[in-house]
C-alpha positions as CSV (number, residue, x, y, z in Angstrom):
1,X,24.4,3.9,6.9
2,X,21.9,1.9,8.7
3,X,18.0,1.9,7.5
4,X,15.0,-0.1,9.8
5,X,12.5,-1.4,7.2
6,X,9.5,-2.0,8.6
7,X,6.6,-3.5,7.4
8,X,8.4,-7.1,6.9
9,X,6.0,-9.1,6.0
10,X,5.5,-7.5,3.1
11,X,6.7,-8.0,-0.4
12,X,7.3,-4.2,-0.3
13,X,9.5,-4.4,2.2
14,X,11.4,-7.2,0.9
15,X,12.5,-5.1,-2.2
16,X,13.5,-2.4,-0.4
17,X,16.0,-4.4,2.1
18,X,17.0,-5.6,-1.5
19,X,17.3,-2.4,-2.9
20,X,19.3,-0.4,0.6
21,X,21.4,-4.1,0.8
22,X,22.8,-3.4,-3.0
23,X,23.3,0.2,-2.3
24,X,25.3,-0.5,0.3
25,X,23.3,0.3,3.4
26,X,23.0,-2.5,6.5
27,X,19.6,-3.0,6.2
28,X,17.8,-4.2,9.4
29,X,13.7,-5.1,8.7
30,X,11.0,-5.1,11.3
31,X,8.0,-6.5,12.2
32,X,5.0,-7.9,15.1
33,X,5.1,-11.1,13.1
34,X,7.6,-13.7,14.3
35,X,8.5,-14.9,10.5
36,X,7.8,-12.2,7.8
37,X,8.7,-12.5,4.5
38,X,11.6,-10.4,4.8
39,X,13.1,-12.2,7.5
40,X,14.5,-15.1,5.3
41,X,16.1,-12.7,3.1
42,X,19.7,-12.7,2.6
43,X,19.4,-8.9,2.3
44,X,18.1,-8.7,6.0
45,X,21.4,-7.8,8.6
46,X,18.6,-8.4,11.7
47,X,15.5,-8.8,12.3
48,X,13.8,-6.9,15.0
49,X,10.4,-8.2,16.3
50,X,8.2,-5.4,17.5
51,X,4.7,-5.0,19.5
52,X,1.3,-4.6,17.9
53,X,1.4,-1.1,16.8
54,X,-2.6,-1.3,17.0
55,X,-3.0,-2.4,20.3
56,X,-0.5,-0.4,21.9
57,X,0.9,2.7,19.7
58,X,3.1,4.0,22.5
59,X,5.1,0.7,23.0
60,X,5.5,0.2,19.6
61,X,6.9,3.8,19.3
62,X,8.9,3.1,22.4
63,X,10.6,-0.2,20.7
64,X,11.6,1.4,17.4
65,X,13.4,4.9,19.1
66,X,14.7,2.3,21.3
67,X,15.8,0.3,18.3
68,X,17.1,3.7,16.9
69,X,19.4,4.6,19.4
70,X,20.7,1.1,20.2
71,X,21.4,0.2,16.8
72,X,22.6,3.9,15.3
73,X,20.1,3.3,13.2
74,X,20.1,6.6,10.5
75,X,16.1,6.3,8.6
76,X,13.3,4.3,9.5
77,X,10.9,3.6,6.5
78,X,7.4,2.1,6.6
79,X,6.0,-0.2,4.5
80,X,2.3,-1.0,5.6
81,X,-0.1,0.9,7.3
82,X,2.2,1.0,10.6
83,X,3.0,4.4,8.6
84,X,0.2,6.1,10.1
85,X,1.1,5.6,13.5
86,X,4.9,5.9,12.4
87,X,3.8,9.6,11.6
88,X,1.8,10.3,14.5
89,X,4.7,9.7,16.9
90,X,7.7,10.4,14.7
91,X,8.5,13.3,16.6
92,X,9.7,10.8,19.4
93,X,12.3,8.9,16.7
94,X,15.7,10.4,17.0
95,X,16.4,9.9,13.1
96,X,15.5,10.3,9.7
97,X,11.5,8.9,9.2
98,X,10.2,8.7,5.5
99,X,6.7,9.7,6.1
100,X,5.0,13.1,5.7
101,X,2.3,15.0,8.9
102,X,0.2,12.7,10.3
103,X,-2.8,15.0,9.7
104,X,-2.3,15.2,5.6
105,X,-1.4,11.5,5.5
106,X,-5.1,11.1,7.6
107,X,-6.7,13.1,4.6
108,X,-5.6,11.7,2.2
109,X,-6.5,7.9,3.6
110,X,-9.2,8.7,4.0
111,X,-12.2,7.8,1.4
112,X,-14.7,11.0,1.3
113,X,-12.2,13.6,2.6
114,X,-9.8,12.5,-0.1
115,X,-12.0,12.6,-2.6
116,X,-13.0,16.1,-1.4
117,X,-9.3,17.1,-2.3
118,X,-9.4,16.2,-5.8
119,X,-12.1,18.9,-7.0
120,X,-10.1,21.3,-9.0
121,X,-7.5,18.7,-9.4
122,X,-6.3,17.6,-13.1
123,X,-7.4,13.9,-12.5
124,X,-10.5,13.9,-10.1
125,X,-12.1,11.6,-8.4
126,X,-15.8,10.7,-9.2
127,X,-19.1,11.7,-7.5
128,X,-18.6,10.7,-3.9
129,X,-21.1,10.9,-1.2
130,X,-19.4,10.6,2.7
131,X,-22.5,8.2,4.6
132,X,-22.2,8.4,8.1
133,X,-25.3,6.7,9.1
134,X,-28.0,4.6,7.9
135,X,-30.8,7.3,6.3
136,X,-27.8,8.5,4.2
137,X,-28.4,5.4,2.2
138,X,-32.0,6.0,1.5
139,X,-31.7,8.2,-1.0
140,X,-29.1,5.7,-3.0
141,X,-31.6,3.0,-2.7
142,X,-32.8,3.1,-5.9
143,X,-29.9,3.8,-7.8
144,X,-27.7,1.4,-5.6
145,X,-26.6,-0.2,-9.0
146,X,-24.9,3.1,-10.1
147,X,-22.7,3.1,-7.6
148,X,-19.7,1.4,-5.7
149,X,-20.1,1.1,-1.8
150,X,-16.9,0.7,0.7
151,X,-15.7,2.0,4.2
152,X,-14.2,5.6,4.2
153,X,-10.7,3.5,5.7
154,X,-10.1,0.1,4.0
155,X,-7.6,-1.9,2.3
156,X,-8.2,-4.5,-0.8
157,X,-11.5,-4.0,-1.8
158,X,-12.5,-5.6,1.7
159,X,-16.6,-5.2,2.3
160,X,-16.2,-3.2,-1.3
161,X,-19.6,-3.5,-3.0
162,X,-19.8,-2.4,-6.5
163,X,-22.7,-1.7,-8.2
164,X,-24.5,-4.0,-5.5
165,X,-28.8,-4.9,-5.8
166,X,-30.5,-3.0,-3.5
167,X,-31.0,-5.4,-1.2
168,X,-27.5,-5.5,-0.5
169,X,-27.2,-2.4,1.0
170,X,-28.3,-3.8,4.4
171,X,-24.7,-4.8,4.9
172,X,-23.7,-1.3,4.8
173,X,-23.9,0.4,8.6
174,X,-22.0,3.4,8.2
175,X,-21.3,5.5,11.8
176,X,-19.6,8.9,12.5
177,X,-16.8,6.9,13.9
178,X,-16.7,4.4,10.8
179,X,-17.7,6.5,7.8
180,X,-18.8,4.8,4.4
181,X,-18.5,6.2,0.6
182,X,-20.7,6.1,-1.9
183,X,-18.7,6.2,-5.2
184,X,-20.3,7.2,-8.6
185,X,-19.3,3.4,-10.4
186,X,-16.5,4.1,-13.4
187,X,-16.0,1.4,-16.3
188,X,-12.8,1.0,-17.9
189,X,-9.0,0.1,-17.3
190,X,-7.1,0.6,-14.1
191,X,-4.1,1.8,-13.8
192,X,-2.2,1.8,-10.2
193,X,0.6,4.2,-9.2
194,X,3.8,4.5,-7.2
195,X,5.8,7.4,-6.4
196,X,8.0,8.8,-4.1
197,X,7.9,12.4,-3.4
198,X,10.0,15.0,-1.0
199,X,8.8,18.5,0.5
200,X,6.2,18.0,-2.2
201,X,8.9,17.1,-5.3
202,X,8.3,14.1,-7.5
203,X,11.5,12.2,-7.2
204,X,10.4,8.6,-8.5
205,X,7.3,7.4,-10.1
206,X,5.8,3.9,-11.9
207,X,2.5,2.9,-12.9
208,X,1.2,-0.7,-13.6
209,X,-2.2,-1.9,-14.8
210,X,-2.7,-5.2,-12.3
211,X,-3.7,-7.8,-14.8
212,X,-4.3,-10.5,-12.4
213,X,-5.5,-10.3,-8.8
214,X,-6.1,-11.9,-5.4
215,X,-10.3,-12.0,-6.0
216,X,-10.9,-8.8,-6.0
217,X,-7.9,-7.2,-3.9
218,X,-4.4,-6.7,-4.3
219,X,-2.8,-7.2,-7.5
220,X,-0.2,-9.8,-8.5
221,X,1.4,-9.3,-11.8
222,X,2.3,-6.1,-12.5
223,X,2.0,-5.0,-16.3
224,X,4.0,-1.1,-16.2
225,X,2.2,1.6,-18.1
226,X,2.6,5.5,-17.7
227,X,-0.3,7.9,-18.7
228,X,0.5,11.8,-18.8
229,X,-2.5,12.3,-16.3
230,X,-1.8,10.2,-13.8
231,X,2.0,11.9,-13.7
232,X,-0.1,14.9,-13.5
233,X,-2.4,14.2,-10.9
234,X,1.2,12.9,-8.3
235,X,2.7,16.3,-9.6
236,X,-0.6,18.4,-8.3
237,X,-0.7,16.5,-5.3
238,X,3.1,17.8,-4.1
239,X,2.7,21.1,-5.4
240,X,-0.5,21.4,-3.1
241,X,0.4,19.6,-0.3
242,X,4.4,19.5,-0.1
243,X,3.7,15.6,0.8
244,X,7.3,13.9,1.7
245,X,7.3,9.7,1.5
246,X,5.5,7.1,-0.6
247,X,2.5,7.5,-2.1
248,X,0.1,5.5,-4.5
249,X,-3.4,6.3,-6.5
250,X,-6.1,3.7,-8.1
251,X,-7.3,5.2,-11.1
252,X,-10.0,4.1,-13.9
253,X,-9.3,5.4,-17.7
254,X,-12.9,5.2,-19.3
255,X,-13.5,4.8,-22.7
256,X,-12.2,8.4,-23.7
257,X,-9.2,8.1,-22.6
258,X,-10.4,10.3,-19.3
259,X,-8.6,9.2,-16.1
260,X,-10.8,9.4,-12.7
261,X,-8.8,9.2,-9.8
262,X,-10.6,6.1,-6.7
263,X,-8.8,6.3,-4.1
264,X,-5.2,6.7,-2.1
265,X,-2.9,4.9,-0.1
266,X,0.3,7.0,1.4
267,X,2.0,4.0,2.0
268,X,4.6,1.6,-0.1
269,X,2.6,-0.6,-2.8
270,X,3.5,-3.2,-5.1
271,X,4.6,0.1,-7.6
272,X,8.0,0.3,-6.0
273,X,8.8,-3.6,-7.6
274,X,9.1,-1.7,-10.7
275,X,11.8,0.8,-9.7
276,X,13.8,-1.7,-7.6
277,X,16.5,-2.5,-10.9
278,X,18.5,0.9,-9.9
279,X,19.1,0.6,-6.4
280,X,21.5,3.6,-5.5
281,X,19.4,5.6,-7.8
282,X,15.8,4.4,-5.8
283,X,17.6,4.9,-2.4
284,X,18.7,8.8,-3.8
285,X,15.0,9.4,-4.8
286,X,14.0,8.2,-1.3
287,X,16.1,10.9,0.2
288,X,15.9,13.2,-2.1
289,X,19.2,13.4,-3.8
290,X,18.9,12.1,-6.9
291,X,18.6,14.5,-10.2
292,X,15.3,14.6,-12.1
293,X,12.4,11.4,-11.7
294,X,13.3,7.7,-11.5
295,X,10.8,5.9,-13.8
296,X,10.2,2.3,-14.5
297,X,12.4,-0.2,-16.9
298,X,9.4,-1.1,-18.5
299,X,9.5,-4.7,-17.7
300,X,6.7,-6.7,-15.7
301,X,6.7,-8.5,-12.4
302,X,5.0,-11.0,-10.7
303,X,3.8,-12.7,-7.3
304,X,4.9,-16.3,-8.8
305,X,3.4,-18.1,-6.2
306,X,0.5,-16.2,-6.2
307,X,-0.3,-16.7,-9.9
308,X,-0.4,-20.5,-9.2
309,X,-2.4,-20.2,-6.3
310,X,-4.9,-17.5,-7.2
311,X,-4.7,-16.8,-10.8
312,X,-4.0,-20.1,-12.4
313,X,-7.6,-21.9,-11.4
314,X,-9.4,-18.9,-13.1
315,X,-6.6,-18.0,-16.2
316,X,-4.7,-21.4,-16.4
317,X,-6.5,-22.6,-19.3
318,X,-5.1,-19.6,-21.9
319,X,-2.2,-19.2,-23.4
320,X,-2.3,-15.6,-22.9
321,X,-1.6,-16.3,-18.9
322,X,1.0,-18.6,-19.4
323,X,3.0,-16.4,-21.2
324,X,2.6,-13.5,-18.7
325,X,3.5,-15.7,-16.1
326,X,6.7,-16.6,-18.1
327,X,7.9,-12.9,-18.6
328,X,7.4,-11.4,-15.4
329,X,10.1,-11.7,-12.9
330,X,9.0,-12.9,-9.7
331,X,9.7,-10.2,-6.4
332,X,9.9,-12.9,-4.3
333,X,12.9,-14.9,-5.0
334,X,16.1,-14.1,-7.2
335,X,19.2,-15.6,-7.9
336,X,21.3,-15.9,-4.6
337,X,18.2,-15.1,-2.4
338,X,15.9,-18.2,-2.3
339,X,15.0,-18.3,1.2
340,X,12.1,-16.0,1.0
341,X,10.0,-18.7,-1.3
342,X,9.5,-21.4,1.4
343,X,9.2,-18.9,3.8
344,X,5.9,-17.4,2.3
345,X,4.6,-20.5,3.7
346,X,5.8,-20.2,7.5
347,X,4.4,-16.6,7.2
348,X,0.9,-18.1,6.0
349,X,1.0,-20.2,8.4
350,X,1.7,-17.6,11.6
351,X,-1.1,-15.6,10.1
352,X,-3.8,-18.4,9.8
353,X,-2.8,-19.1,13.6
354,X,-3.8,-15.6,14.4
355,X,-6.9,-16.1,12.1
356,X,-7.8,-18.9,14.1
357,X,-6.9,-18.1,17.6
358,X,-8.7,-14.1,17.0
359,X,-11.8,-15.6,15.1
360,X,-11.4,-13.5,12.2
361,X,-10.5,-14.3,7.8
362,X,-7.2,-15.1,6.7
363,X,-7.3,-11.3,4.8
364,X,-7.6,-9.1,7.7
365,X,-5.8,-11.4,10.1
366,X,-2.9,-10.6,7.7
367,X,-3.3,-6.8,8.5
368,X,-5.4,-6.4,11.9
369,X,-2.5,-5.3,14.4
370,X,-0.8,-2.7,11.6
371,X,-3.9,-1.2,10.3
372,X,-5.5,2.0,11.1
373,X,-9.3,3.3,11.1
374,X,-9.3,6.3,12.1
375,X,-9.9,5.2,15.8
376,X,-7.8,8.0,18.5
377,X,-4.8,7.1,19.0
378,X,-3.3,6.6,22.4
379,X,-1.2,9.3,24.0
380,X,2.2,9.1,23.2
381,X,4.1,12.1,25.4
């Protein structure tokens, strides 16, 4: 059996060519970055460079069925945010993809109209106003502090505001076209899930609290926990929608122990790094063929060069953060399968080139030609 990973550049991806490369599979990972993480892994049989999805949808599509036919390839699975154009022209791959529709995926991205969903949901989501232009933030004005600010689609907390002065609010300029939600503000701990449902059954699932972070963004040590309602809330979600593929929720548990679901992503996260230690059994639940839900082995991981870039200067000076840096296993390298350490650094590097050369951050030059808006997407017949 042969799977196309794509998404390479991503840690995510990197356990799952781990994970098929154990189980047996020849494991062939994908990317529009010339040297993604992934690449140097000795778990990668080939690596197949691909067009912007983002720029060009069709060609992209084009390239991967091409890819697929060449190659005998048997499942393609996302990783990033190239799963929402994966969906919208899966139709036109002749194999296996491991996404759900395009139009519930959409929903569920995005902000308001997720949030929407949730109502009479165990775990909802809290007050949440959809803006969509600039007097919709009049009447918040005043109780701007109340409140968390962020585009309807967005990744890692970028242009988030939470609980911003009033004043702030200028830099919000919500549009029809590029929505904005206004999100009752939450105190308490948060817990992230993973799961991995098909035709709307629960067939893997972790959950990890993400002690330590990238500023405000993406987590990088990955401390598992499991509460009931947050089991709950994945379990309503397939019963309601019959969603097939990966799937992830941010929630807050306030101070009574009540769970308020923030936001989705129906994409891979750093959740499957805790379900990665059973292999056969993670590929099963991928497909559907394994017998009841895969859970976590309770222990934590790590980004361990991440900690020392990004946590260390803030945490460095407590014990507490050495030790958690000690336990947790890293997902980057392992025994036999070094390569992917130095080449974190010729992947930085490719994407500070782009940063440079498109006049943009370092952030969303990492994600710019895989991420999607909501803009139309290009015809693919």
């Amino acid at each position: 059996m042969h799977v196309l990973i794509l998404g390479a550049r991503a840690p995510a991806c990197l356990e799952w060519a781990r994970v098929f490369d154990a189980a047996g599979w020849c494991v062939t990972v994908a990317d529009s970055l010339a040297w993604p993480l992934a690449r140097a892994s000795r778990a990668a049989h080939a690596f197949l460079r691909l067009p912007e999805p983002r720029r060009s949808p069709a060609r992209w599509i084009d390239a991967i069925a091409a890819a697929v036919r060449r190659d005998h390839i048997d499942l393609v699975l996302p990783t990033c945010e190239e799963a929402f154009y994966l969906s919208y022209g899966k139709d036109r791959i002749p194999c296996r993809v491991a996404t759900s529709d395009f139009d519930l995926m959409h929903r569920l991205h995005h902000k308001g109209w997720f949030a929407d969903m949730t109502r009479d949901w165990p775990v909802q989501a809290p007050p949440t106003r959809l803006l969509q232009s600039r007097d919709a933030l009049a009447p918040l004005h005043d109780s701007a502090r109340d409140w968390v600010f962020k585009p309807a689609y967005s990744r890692f907390a970028t242009q988030t505001l939470i609980r911003p002065e009033p004043h702030r609010l200028a830099e919000v300029r919500p549009t029809p076209d590029q929505p904005w939600v206004a999100q009752r503000f939450v105190a308490g701990r948060e817990h992230c899930s993973y799961s991995l449902l098909v035709d709307g059954r629960v067939t893997a699932h972790a959950c990890y609290h993400p002690r330590y972070r990238v500023g405000g963004g993406s987590g990088i040590w990955f401390e598992p926990t499991d509460p009931a309602p947050v089991r709950a809330l994945v379990e309503r979600l397939g019963r309601d929608t019959g969603y097939t593929g990966q799937i992830a929720f941010d929630v807050i548990e306030d101070g009574d122990g009540r769970c308020h679901v923030l936001e989705c992503n129906p994409r891979a996260t750093s959740g499957v790094h805790l379900l990665g230690a059973r292999p056969d059994a993670l590929v099963a639940a991928l497909l559907g063929e394994g017998d009841g839900v895969l859970a976590s082995d309770g222990a934590p991981r790590s980004v361990a060069l991440a900690m020392l870039l990004f946590a260390a200067p803030r945490h460095g000076f407590t014990r507490r953060f050495w030790r958690d840096y000690g336990v947790a296993a890293d997902v980057v390298t392992r025994p036999g399968d070094r390569a992917p350490l130095p080449a974190q650094w010729l992947g930085l590097a490719e994407v500070a080139g782009r940063a440079l050369t498109r006049r943009v951050g370092l952030l969303p030059a990492a994600t710019a030609d895989i991420e999607w808006d909501g803009h139309p997407m290009e015809s693919m017949a």
